[in-house]
N, C-alpha and C positions, 0 to 999 in steps of 0.2 A: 426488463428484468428488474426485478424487486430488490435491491442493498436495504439489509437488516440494519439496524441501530448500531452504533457501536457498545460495546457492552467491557467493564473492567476484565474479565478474562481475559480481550483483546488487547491489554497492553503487554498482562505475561506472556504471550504467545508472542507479539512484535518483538519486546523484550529478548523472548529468548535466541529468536530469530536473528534480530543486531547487532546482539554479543558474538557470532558465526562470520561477521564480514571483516573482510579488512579493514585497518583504519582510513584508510582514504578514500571506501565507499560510504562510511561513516559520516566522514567530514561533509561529502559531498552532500549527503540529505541533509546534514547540520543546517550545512549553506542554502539549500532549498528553502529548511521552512521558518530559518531565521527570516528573511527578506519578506517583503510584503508579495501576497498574489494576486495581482488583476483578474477576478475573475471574468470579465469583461475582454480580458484580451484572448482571445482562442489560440494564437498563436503562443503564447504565452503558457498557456497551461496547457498546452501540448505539448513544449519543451518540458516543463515540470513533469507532466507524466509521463514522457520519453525516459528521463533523467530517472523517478521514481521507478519505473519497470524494469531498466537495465540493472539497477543495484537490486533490485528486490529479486532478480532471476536467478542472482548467486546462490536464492535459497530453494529453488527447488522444489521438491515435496514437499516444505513446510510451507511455503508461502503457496504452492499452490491448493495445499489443505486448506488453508486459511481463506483462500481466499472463493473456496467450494465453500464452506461456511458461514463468511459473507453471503451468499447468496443464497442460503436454504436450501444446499444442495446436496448429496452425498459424494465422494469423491469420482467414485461408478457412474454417476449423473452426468458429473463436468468432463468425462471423459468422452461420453456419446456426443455433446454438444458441437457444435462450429467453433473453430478455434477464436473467430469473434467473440465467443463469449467470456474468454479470458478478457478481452481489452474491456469490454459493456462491464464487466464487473471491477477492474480497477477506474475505469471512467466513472461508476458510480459512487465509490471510496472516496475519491477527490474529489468531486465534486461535494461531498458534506460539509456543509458549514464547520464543522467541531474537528475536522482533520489533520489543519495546522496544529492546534494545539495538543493535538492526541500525539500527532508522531514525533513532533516536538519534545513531548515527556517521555516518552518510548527512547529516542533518540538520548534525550540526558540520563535515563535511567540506564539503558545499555554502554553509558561510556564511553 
């Protein structure tokens, strides 16, 4: 499965998303993507995106809009799918080079 670019709409949508969680699911991605990621270490960024999936599932319908959009999908699309294909598409989000410092600003913007 194909992850789209990331694009500036994507931070107001993260944005509005962040500002919806408690402060100490907040913190928790702070501490995520302050730290350095081994991408190299598999166990390692599967902790990270264990940790990114459980805070981001507080959002529900928006993160999971989002994350149909990520993938050039419609929401009717991502529903027909294997529930795999939820994971293949945040595995594909992390996995971009530019996503520390994307959710990093997302993260300081939402407060």
């Amino acid at each position: 499965m194909e992850i789209r670019e990331l694009k500036a709409r994507d931070i107001r949508t993260l944005v509005g998303l962040l500002r919806n969680l408690d402060p100490s699911s907040r913190q928790t991605l702070s501490v995520l993507f302050k730290g350095e990621i081994n991408r190299e270490n598999k166990a390692q960024m599967f902790e990270v995106g264990l940790a990114v999936f459980q805070v981001l599932a507080q959002f529900s319908d928006g993160i999971y809009d989002w994350l149909a959009d990520m993938a050039g999908l419609k929401r009717a699309e991502l529903d027909d799918m294997p529930a795999s294909a939820v994971v293949e598409i945040v595995r594909g989000i992390i996995a971009r080079e530019d996503i520390k410092g994307f959710l990093a600003s997302a993260i300081r913007t939402a407060g």
